[in-house]
C-alpha positions as CSV (number, residue, x, y, z in Angstrom):
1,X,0.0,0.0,0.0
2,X,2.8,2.6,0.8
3,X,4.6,1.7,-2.7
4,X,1.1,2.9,-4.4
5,X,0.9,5.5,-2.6
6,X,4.2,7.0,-3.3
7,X,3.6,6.3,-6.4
8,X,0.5,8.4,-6.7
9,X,2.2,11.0,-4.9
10,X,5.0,11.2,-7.6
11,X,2.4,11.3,-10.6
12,X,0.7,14.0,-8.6
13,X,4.1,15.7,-8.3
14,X,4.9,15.0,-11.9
15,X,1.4,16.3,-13.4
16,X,1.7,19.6,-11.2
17,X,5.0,20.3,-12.6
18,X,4.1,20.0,-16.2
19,X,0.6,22.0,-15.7
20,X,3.1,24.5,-14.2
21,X,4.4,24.6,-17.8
22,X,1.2,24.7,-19.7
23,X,-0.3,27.4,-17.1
24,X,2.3,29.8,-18.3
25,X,1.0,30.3,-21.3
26,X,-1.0,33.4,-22.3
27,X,-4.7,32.8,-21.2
28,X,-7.1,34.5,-19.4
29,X,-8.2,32.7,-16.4
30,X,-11.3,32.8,-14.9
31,X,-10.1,31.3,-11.1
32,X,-6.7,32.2,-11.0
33,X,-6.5,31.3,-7.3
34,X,-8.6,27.8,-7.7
35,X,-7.6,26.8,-11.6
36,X,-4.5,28.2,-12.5
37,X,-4.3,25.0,-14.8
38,X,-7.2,26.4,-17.2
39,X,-5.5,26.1,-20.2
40,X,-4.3,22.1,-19.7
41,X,-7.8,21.8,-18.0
42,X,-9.8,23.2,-20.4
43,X,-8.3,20.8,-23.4
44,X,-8.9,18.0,-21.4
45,X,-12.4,19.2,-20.8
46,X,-13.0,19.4,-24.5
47,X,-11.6,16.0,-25.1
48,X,-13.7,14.0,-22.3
49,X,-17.0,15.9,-23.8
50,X,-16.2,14.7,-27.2
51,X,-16.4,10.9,-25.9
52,X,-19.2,11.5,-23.5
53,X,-20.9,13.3,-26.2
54,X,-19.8,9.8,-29.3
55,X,-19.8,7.0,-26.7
56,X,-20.8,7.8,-22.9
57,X,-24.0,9.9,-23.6
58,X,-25.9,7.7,-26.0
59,X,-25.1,4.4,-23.9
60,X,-26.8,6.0,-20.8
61,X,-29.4,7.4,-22.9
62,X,-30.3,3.4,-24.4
63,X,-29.8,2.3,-20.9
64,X,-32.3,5.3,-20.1
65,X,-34.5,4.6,-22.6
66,X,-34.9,0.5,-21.6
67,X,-34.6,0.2,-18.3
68,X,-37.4,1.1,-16.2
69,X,-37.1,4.1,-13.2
70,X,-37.7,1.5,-10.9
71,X,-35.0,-1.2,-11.5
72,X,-33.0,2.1,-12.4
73,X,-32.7,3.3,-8.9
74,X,-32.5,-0.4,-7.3
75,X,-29.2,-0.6,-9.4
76,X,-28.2,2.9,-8.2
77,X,-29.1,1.8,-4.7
78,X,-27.2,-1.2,-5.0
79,X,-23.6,0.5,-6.2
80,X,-23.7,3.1,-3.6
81,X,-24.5,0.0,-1.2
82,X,-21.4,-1.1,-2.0
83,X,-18.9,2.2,-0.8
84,X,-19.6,1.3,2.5
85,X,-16.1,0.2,3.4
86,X,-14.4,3.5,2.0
87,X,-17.3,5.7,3.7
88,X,-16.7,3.6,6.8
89,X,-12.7,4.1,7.2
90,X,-12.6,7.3,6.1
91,X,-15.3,7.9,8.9
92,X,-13.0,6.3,11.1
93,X,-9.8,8.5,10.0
94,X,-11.7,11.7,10.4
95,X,-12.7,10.7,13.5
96,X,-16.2,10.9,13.2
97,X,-17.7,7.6,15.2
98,X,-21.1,8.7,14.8
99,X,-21.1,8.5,11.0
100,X,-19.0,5.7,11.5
101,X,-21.9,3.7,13.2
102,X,-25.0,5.2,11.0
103,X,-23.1,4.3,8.1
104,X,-22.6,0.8,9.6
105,X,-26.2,0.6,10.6
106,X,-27.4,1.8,7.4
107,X,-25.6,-1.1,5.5
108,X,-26.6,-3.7,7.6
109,X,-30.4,-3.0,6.9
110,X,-30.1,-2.3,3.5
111,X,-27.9,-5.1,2.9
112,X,-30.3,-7.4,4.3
113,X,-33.8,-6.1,4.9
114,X,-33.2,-4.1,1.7
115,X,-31.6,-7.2,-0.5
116,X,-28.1,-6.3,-1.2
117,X,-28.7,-2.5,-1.6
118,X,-31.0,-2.8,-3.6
119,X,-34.0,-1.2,-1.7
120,X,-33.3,1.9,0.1
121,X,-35.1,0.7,3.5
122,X,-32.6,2.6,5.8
123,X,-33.6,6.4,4.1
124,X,-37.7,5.3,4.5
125,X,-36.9,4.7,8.0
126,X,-34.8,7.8,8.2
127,X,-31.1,7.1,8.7
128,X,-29.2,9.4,6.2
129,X,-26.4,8.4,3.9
130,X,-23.2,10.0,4.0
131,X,-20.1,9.6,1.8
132,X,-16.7,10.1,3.2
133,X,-13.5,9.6,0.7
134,X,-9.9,9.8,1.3
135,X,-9.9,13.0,-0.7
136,X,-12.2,14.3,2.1
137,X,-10.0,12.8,5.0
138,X,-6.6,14.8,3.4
139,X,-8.7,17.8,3.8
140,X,-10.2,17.2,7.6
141,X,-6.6,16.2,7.7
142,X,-5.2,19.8,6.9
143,X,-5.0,19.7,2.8
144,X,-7.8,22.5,3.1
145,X,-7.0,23.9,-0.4
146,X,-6.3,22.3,-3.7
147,X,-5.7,23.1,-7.1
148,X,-9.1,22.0,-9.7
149,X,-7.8,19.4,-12.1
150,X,-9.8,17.6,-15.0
151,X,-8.6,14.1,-15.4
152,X,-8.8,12.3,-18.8
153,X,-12.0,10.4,-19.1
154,X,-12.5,10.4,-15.1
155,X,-13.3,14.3,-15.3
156,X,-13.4,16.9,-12.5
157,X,-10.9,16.4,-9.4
158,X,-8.4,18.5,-7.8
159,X,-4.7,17.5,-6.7
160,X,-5.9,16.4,-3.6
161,X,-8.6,14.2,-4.3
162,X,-6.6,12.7,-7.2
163,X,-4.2,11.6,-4.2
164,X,-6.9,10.7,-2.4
165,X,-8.3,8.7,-4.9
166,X,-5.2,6.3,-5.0
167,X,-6.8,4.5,-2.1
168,X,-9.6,3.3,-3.9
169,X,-8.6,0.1,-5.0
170,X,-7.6,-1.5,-1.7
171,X,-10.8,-0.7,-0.4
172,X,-14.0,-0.2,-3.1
173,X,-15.4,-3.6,-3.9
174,X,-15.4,-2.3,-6.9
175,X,-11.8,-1.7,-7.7
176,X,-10.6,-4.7,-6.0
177,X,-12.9,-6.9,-8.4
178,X,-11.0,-5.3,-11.3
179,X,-7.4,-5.5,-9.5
180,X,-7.6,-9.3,-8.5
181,X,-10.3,-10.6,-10.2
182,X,-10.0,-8.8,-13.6
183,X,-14.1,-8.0,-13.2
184,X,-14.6,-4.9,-15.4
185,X,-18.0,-5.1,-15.9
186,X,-19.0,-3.5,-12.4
187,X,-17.3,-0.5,-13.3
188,X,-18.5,-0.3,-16.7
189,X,-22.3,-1.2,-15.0
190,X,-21.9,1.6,-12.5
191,X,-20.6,4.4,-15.1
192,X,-23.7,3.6,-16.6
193,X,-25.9,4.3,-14.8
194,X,-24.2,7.3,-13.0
195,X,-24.3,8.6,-16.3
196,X,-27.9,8.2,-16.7
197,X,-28.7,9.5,-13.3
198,X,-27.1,12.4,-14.6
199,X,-28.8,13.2,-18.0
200,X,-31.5,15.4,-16.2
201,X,-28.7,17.7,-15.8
202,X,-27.2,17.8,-19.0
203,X,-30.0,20.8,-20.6
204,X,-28.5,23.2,-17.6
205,X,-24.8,22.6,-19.1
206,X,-25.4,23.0,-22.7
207,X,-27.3,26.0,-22.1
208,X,-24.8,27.6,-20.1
209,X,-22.8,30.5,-21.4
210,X,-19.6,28.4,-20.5
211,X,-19.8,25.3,-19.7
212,X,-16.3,24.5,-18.4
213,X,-16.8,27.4,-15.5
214,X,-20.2,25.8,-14.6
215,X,-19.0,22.2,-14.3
216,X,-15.6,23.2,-12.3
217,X,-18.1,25.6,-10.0
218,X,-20.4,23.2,-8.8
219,X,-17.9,20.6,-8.5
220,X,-15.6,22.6,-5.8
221,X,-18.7,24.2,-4.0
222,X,-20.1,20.0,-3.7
223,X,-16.9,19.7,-2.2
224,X,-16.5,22.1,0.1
225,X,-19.9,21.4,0.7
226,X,-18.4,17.4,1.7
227,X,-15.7,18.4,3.3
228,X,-17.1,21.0,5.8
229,X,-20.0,18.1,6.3
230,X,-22.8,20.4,4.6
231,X,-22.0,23.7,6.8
232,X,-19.2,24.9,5.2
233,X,-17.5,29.0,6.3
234,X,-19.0,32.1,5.1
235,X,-17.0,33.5,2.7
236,X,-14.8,36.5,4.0
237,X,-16.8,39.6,2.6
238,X,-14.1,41.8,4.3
239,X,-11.7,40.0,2.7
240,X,-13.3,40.4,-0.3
241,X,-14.4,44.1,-0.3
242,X,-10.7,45.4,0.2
243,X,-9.9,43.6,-3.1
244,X,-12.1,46.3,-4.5
């Protein structure tokens, strides 16, 4: 585990040093503080909506268009079911025991008395579902502020979270299917229907003067949001007025 993770560390390293290089160039950046890798990110934003837009986007839309809403959310149920064990240690590492035991509560009825995740019994009755990552526990841990980064084909990140996200496979059923058992087809299932889930949304992007700012906006504010546990600070106002 602490070879991968030096590993990761080093491709972080790596990546930031040649974003450093493309940042440099003349372009007008719209975050300077929070993306001042706009001009790499913003080429690999182009090329990840190209595929969605060939391949991703019409597979979800089939699934969409045969799959009823019913079985759609018992699948949905079922994947989120199954990041239990990273929401549970990361919990743990944050040292939040309370979410640590609703989260554990929450999988035990769902996994039975809700058949494998697939009925959501535990929200009817109440309990609410949280989703701690390691990206999330690098923050609580001190890494408050990081740099936004789009990642080929995977899509919105930042530096931290990319880090974070190294963890994944020792953990995620879902990862560790693919890294022993050479099962892709969980992966490919649950990018599906993600993607589906998500098609509601795609009208607000296309309309939006610049899509690239909206998609990087609400993916720090979610974050922060995350991070801070849904009551994240007020922003500075003082701060902000004696920039003007």
């Amino acid at each position: 585990m602490r070879g991968r993770l030096w590993r990761s560390a080093a491709a972080v390293l790596v990546l930031s040093m040649l974003l450093g290089g493309c940042s440099s160039r003349q372009v007008t950046l719209t975050d300077p503080e929070r993306d001042p890798w706009e001009a790499y990110n913003r080429k690999i934003h182009a090329f990840n909506t190209g595929f969605d837009n060939a391949i991703f986007r019409p597979v979800a839309k089939g699934y969409d268009a045969i799959m009823p809403d019913a079985p759609q959310r018992g699948v949905r149920n079922f994947f989120r079911n199954l990041a239990f064990p990273v929401t549970l240690l990361n919990s743990l590492l944050q040292g939040n025991m309370e979410r640590a035991f609703t989260s554990t509560g929450r999988f035990m009825m769902n996994s039975t008395i809700g058949l494998l995740g697939f009925f959501d019994v535990a929200t009817k009755v109440g309990i609410p579902r949280y989703n701690e990552d390691f990206g999330q526990t690098l923050a609580v841990w001190g890494w408050k502020e990081s740099r936004y980064l789009v990642m080929p084909f995977l899509g919105p990140y930042t530096a931290r979270d990319l880090l974070g996200r190294s963890f994944y496979g020792y953990f995620h059923p879902i990862s560790y299917a693919m890294r022993e058992h050479d099962l892709y087809w969980p992966l490919v299932t649950d990018l599906i229907t993600l993607r589906a889930e998500l098609l509601p949304l795609q009208p607000d992007i296309d309309a939006a003067n610049d899509p690239y700012v909206l998609i990087r906006d609400v993916y720090l504010q979610n974050r922060q949001f995350e991070i801070y546990n849904g009551d994240p600070p007020a922003p500075d106002y003082e701060a902000l007025l004696e920039e003007y």
